[in-house]
N, C-alpha and C positions, 0 to 999 in steps of 0.2 A: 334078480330084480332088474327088470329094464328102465335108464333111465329115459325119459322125455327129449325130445331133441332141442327145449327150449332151454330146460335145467341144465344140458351141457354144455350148450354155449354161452347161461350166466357161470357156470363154473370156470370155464375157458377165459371169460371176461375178468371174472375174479384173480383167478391164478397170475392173469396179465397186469392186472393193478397192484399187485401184491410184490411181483417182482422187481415193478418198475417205481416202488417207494421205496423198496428196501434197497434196492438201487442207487437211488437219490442217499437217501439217510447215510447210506455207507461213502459215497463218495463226497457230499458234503460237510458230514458229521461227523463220521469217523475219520474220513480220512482214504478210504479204501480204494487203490486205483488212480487217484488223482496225479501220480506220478507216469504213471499210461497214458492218461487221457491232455495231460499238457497241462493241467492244473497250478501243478506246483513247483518251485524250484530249490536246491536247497543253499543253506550256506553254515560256518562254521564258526565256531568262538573258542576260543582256548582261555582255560579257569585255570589257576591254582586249586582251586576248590569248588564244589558243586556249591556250595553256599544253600543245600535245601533244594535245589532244582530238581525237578523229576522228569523222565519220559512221562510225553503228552499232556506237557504245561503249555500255559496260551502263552506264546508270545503278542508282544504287543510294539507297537511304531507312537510312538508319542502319546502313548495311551486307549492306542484301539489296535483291536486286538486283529492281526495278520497271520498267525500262522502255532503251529503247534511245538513243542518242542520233540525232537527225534532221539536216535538212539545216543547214550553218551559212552564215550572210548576213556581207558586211558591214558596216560600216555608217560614219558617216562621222569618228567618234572611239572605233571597235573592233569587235567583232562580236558577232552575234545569233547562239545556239543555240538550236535550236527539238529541244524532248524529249520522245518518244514516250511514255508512260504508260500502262500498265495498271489499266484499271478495277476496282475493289475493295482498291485500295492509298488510305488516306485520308491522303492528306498534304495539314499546313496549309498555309494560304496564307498568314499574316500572318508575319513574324520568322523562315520559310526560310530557310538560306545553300545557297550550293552549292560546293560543291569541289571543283575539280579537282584527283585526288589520284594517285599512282604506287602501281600492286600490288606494284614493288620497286625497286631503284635501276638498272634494265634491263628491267623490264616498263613495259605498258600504261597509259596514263593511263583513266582516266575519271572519270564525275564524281557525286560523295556528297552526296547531302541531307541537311541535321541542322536539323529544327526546333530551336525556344525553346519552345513551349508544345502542350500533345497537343490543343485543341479547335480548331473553326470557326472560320470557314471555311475548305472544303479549296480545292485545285486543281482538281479536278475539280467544281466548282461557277460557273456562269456562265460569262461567255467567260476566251478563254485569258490566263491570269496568265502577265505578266514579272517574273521576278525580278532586280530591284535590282544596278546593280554597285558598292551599298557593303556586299551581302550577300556578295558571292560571294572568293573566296581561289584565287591559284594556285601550282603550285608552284614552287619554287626551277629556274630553269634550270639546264642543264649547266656551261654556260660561264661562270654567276656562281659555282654552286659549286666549279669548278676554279679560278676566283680567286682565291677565299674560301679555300683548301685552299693552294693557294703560298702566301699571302700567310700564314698560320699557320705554315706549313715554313718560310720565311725569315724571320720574327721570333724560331724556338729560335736560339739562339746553341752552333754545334758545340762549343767548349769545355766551353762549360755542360753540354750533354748527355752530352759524352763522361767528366765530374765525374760523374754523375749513373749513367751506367753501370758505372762504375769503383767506384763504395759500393755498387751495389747488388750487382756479382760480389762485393763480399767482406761484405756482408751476409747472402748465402744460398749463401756460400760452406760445404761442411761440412755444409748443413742438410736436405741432400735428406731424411735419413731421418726427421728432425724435419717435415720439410713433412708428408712419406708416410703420417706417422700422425697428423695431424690434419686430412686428407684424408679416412681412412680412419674414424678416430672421426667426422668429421660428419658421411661418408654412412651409418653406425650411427648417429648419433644421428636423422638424419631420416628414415629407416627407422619407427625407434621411436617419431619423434611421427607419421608417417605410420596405423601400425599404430594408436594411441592418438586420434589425429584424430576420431572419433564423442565419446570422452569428453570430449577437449578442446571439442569444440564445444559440449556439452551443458553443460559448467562453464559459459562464455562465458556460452547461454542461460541460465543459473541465476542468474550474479553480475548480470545485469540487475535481476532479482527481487527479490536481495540489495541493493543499493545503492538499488532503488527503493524498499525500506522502508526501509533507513538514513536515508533523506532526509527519509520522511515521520516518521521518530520523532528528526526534529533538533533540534528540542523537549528531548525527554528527552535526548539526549546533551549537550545542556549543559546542561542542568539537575544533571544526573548530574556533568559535569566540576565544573561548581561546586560542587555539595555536596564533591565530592571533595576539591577545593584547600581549601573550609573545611576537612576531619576533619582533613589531612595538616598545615595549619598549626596545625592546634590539639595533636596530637600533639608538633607541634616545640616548642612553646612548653610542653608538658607533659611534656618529655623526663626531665628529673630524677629527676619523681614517678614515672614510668612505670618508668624506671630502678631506682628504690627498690622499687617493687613487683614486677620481676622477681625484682631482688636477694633480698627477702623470702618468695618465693612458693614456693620447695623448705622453707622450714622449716614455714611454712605448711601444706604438704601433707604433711610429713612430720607432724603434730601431728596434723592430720584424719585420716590413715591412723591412727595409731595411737589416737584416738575412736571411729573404726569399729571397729576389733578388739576395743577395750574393748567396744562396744555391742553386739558380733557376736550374742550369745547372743539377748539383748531385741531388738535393734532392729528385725529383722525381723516379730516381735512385735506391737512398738508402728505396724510401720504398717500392716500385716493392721488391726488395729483401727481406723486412722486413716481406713481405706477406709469402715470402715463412720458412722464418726462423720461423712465428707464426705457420703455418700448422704442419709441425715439432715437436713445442713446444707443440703443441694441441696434437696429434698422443703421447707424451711420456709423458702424463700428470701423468703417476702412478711411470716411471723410475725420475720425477724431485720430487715427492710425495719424493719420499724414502731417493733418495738424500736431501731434505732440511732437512730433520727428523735426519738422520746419519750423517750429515755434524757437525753440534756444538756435536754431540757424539764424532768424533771425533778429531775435534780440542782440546777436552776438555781431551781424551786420550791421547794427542800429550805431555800436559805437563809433563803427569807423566815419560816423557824422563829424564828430567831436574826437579826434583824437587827442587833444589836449597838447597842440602846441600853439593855442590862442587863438587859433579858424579855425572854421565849420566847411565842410566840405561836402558839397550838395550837387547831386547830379540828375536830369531828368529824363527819363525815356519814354517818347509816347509810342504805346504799341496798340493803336485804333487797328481795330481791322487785324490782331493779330493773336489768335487765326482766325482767318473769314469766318462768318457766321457759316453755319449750314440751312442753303436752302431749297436742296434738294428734299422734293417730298411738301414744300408750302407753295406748290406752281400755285394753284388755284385759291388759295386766300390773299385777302385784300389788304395788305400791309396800313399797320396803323400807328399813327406818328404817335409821337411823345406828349404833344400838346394837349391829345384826346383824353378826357379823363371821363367819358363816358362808360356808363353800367354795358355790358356785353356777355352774352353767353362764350363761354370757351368751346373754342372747336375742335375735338371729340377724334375725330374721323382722321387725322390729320397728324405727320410725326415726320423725325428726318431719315430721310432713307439714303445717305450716304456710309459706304461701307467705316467699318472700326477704323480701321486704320486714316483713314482721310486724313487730309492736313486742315479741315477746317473742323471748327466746333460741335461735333457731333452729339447731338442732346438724345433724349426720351429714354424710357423705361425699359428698351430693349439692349440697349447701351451701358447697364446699369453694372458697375462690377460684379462679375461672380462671385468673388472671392467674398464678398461682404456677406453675401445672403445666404452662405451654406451652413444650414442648420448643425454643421456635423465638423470634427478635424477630418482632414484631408488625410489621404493617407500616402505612402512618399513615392514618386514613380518607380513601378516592378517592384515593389511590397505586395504581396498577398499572402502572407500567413505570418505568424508569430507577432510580435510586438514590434511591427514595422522594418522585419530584417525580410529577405527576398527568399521565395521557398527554395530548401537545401540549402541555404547559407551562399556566403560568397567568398570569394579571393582576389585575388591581382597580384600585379608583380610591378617590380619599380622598374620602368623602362629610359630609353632616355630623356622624355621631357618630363619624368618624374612617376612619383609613385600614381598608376591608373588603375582603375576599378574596372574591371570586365565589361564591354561593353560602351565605355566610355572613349572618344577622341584625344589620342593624344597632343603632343603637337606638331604644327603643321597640318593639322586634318590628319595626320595618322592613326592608325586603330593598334593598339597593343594585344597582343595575345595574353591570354591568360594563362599562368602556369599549371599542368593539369596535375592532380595528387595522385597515389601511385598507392594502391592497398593492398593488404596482409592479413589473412585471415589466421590467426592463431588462438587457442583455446577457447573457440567459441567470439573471441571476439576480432573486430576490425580495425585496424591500425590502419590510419591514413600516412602518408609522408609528402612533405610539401619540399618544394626547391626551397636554395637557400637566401635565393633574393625575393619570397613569395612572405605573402602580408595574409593573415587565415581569421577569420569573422566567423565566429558561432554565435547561434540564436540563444537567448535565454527565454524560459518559461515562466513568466510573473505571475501564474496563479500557481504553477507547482517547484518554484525554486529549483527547480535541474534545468542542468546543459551539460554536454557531452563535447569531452575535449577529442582531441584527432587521435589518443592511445585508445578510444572507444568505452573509457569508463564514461558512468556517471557521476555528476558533482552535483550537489545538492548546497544552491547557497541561502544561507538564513534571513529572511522576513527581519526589515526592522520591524520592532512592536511600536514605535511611533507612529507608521505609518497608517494612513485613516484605511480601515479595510475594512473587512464584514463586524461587524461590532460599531465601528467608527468612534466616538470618543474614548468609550471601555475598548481598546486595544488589544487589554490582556485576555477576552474572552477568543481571540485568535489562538492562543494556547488549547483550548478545547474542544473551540471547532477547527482548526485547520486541520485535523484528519476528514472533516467530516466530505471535504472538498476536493477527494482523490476521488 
């Protein structure tokens, strides 16, 4: 029979597919070869006992399965397992155990790798590594554990047990339908945290967040608690008076109510107006400045009229003309006496253009103190950052016309140098060191209670709870939100 030329080269094709699965299958299923081909490597384990292990049991590395078990030796105080290992599994070599473990209490033994540490060196690195039989664990025999197991059944005491069944039939005697439905509610209840389980886990992640600023504003929470226990003991010991002034406090209001009703008509009146008299008082806050400063100056001048040894003592100084008027900037208006008490428009156009400094009376709007009208605090010369300290903090040193600040003239017009700090980096952090004649200024942070001393920790100082902050009268809700504000 002559075959086709196309039949033999699907035969040809066949025979070549056939070789190269059964190919495959043996070198990665069985096994066959993989030691030629670079596949595998091996290593060893020394047992007192086989513990159930056989040639070509899986091993396994934390539970997945790497390599086969090989031939086992004996040897002359127990046996040698020699374990086949699959290249690209890295397991260490130092602190291995191996274990021979049961997949149930009627399957297969084999045996589980569980390092101590994930680095170098592996197994698969120089020659073959034995592991240790003070590393390795086997399991419980059959025949210890059916020991083990009578010798438990004949320590109950039947009496005992049969007491013990007898409470408990008449314990859950009656209760079946009480059991039924709290059977029934709990697999409803974990239904419901099952359903809820994203939320719940998201709280979990949250309350980390939460407790990790709790922690860092521990600080302020006792700081907070002790302010606390001062107010509430000062309360207790002011209980009477407090007492008294509730007692008092409805007639009180009763008498204010009816003040207001008296005042209904004007009062809202009189404070329409008070609006304007405060604008005013805002607008001249540097002329009443001056005035309250000079005021007990000179009342305090007023007595030396009257000293009280029976004359008066009176002195007069005329100072016309002192300091000249300014009339630079009025060339071209038409100067008008005193006598004139004629209607006039004011002229507009028109002001003193002598510089600030002049010696004579320098008027108008351009003249006007700065310092009155700025809507805002100043802030202190070379301040720009912090709570008015100079960026990176400052120092000085005491020189000879005394202690100077960086930058500043000493005496005689002399300038002091500043002592420069000298740093240390050790475990991660900076140590500064200042001379011993040197004066060292750090910033504090009043919205987050840290500053950092020159050993380069941080100090964390506590928040009075008096103080008007975010809450402002309720103080205490600062306890709740001051995390909220890192």
């Amino acid at each position: 029979m002559i075959l086709k030329r196309g039949v033999k080269l699907q035969l040809i094709a066949f025979a070549l597919i056939t070789v190269i699965g059964v190919t495959i299958v043996s070198v990665n299923y069985i096994g066959i070869g993989r030691g030629v081909l670079g596949k595998q490597y091996t290593a060893y384990v020394d047992l007192t006992d086989s513990g159930g292990v056989f040639t070509n049991a899986e091993v396994t590395y934390r539970g997945v399965p790497v390599g086969r078990v090989g031939p086992i030796e004996l040897t002359k105080d127990g046996i040698r397992v020699k374990l086949l290992l699959e290249r690209g599994k890295r397991i260490p070599r130092e602190g291995t155990s191996a274990i021979v473990a049961n997949r149930s209490a009627v399957g297969e033994q084999y045996i589980d790798l569980q390092p101590s540490k994930n680095s170098g060196p592996y197994l698969d690195q120089g020659a073959a590594y034995t592991i240790p039989r003070r590393l390795t664990r086997l399991p419980v025999s059959t025949a210890e554990l059916l020991r083990n197991v009578d010798s438990l059944v004949g320590s109950v005491d039947t009496r005992d047990l049969g007491t013990i069944v007898d409470e408990l039939d008449k314990a859950f005697t009656g209760s079946a339908a009480d059991l039924q439905s709290i059977l029934d509610d709990t697999d409803r209840l974990l239904k419901t945290a099952d359903r809820a389980y994203p939320d719940t886990k998201k709280l979990l992640d949250n309350s980390v967040t939460v407790l990790g600023t709790q922690r860092s504003q521990g600080a302020n929470i006792r700081g907070f608690a002790r302010n606390l226990n001062e107010l509430t003991t000062s309360i207790r010991k002011d209980d009477p008076a407090l007492r008294q002034t509730i007692t008092n406090a409805p007639g009180a209001v009763d008498e204010t109510h009816k003040a207001i009703n008296q005042l209904a008509p004007t009062l809202p009146v009189l404070l329409a107006n008070l609006t304007t008299t405060g604008q005013i008082i805002s607008s001249r806050k540097a002329g009443l400045r001056s005035l309250f400063i000079l005021y007990p100056v000179t009342v305090a001048g007023a007595f030396t009229v009257t000293p009280g040894d029976g004359t008066q003592h009176l002195g007069l100084a005329l100072n016309i003309d002192s300091p000249p008027p300014c009339t630079k900037g009025y060339e071209k208006t038409k100067p008008r006496w005193p006598q004139d008490t004629s209607e006039r428009d004011p002229a507009l156009n028109v002001g003193c253009k002598d510089a600030h400094n002049s010696p004579s009376a320098v008027r108008g709007a351009r003249n006007f103190p700065r310092d009155a009208i700025t809507p805002y605090p100043q802030v202190p010369p070379g301040a720009t950052s912090g709570a008015g300290f100079p960026q990176g903090g400052a120092y000085g040193t005491k020189g000879k016309g005394g202690s100077e600040a960086k930058g500043t003239g000493g005496s005689k017009g002399t300038q002091q140098s500043a002592a420069e700090p000298t740093g240390q980096l050790a475990d991660g952090r900076l140590y500064l060191s200042y001379p011993a004649d040197s004066v060292e200024f750090a910033g504090y942070d009043p919205s987050t209670g840290a500053v950092y001393g020159p050993d380069g920790k941080r100090y964390v100082m506590p928040r009075s709870a008096g103080t008007r902050q975010l809450g402002e009268e309720a103080s205490w809700k600062w306890l709740l939100l001051g995390p909220l504000s890192q």
